[in-house]
Backbone as numpy.savetxt, mean C-alpha at the origin, in Angstrom:
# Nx Ny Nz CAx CAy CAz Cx Cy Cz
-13.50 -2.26 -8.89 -12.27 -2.49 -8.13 -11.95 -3.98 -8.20
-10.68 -4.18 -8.28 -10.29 -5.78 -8.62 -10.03 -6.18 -7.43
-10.49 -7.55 -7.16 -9.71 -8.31 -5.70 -8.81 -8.18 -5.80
-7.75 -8.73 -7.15 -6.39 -8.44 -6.89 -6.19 -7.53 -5.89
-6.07 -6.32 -6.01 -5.95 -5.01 -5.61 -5.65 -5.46 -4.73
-6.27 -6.22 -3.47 -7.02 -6.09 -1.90 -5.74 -7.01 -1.92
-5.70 -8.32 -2.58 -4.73 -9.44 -2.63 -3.23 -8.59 -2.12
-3.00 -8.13 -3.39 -2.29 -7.41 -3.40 -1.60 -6.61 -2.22
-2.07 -5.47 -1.70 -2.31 -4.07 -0.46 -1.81 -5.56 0.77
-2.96 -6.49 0.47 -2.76 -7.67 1.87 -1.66 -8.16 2.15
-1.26 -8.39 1.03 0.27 -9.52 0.83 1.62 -8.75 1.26
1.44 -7.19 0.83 2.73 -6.13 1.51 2.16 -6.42 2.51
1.10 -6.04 3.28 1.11 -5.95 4.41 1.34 -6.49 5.29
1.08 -8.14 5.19 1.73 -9.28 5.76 3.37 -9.63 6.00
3.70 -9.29 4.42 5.45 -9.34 4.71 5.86 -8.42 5.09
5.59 -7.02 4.95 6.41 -5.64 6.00 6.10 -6.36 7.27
4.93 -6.65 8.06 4.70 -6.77 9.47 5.44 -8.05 10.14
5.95 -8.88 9.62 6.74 -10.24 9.50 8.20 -9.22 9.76
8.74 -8.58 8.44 9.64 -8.13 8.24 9.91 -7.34 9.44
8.77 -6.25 9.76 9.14 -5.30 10.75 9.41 -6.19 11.91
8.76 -7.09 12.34 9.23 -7.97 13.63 10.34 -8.79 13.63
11.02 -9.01 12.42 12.28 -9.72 12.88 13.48 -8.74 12.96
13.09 -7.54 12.00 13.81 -6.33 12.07 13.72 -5.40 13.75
12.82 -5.31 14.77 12.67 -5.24 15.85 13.51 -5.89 16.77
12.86 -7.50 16.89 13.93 -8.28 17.71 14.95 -8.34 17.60
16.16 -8.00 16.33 17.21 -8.15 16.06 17.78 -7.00 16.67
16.92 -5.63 17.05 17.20 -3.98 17.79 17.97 -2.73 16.65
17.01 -3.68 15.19 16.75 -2.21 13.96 16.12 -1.58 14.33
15.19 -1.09 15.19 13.81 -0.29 15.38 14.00 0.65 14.07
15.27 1.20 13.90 15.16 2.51 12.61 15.19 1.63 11.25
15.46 0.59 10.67 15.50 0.16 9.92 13.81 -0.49 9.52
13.59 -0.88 11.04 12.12 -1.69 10.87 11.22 -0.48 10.64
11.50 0.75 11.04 10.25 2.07 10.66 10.60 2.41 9.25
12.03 2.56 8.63 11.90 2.80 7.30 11.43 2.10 5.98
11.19 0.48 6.67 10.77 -0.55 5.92 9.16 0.16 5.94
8.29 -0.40 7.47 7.13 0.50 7.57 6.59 1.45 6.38
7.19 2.42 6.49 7.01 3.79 5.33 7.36 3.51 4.19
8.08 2.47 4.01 8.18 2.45 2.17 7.30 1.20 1.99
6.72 0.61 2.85 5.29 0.02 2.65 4.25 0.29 2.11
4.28 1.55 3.31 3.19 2.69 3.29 3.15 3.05 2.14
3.90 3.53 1.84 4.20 4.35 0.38 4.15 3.90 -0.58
4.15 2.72 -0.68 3.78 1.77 -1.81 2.76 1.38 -2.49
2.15 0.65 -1.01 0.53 0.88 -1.04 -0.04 2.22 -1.30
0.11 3.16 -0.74 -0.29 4.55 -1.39 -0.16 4.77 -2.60
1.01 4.53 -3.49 0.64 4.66 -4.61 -0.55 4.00 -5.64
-0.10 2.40 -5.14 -0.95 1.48 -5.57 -2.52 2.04 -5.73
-3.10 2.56 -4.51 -3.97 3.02 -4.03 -4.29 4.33 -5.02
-3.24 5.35 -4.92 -3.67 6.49 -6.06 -3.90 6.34 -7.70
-3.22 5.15 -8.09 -3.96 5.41 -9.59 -5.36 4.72 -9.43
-6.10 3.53 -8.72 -6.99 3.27 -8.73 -7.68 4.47 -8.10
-7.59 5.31 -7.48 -8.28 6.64 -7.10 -8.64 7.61 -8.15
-7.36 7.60 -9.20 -7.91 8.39 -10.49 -8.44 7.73 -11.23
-8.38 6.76 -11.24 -9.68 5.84 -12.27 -10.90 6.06 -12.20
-11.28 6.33 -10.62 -12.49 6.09 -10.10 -12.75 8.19 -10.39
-11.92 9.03 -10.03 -12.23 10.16 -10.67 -12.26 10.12 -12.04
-11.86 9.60 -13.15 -11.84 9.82 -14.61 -13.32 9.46 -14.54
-13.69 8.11 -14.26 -15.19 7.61 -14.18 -16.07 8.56 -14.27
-16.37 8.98 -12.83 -17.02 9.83 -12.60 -17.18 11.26 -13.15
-16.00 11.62 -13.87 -15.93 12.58 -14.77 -16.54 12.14 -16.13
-16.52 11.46 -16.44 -17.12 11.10 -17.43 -18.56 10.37 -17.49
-18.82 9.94 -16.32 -20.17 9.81 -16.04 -21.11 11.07 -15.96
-20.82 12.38 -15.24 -21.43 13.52 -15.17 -21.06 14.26 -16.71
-20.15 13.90 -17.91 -20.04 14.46 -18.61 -19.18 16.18 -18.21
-18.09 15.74 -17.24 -17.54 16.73 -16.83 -16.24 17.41 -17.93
C-alpha cells in the first residue's frame, strides 16, 4: 500500500470538511451533505481498486 494513498484519502478529507463548514455557515446544509457524499464516493472508489489489487494478490498467491 502506498503512503500516497493515505496522503491522498487525507487531503479530500481535509478540504470536503473545510468545504462542508463554510458551506454550513453560509445555511447550504443540502449542498454541504452533497459535497460530503461525493467525497465519500470518491474516496470509495479510490479505495476499491486498491482492494482488487490486494484480491488479484492473493489470488495469485494461493494459485487461485
Amino acid at each position: 500500500m502506498d503512503v500516497d494513498l493515505i496522503f491522498r484519502v487525507a487531503a479530500i478529507g481535509i478540504i470536503i470538511a473545510v468545504l462542508n463548514q463554510v458551506l454550513v455557515r453560509s445555511g447550504r446544509e443540502d449542498q454541504a451533505m452533497l459535497m460530503t457524499l461525493t467525497g465519500l464516493v470518491v474516496v470509495l472508489l479510490m479505495v476499491v481498486g486498491v482492494i482488487a489489487d490486494l484480491f488479484s494478490t492473493v489470488k495469485s498467491v494461493f494459485g487461485l
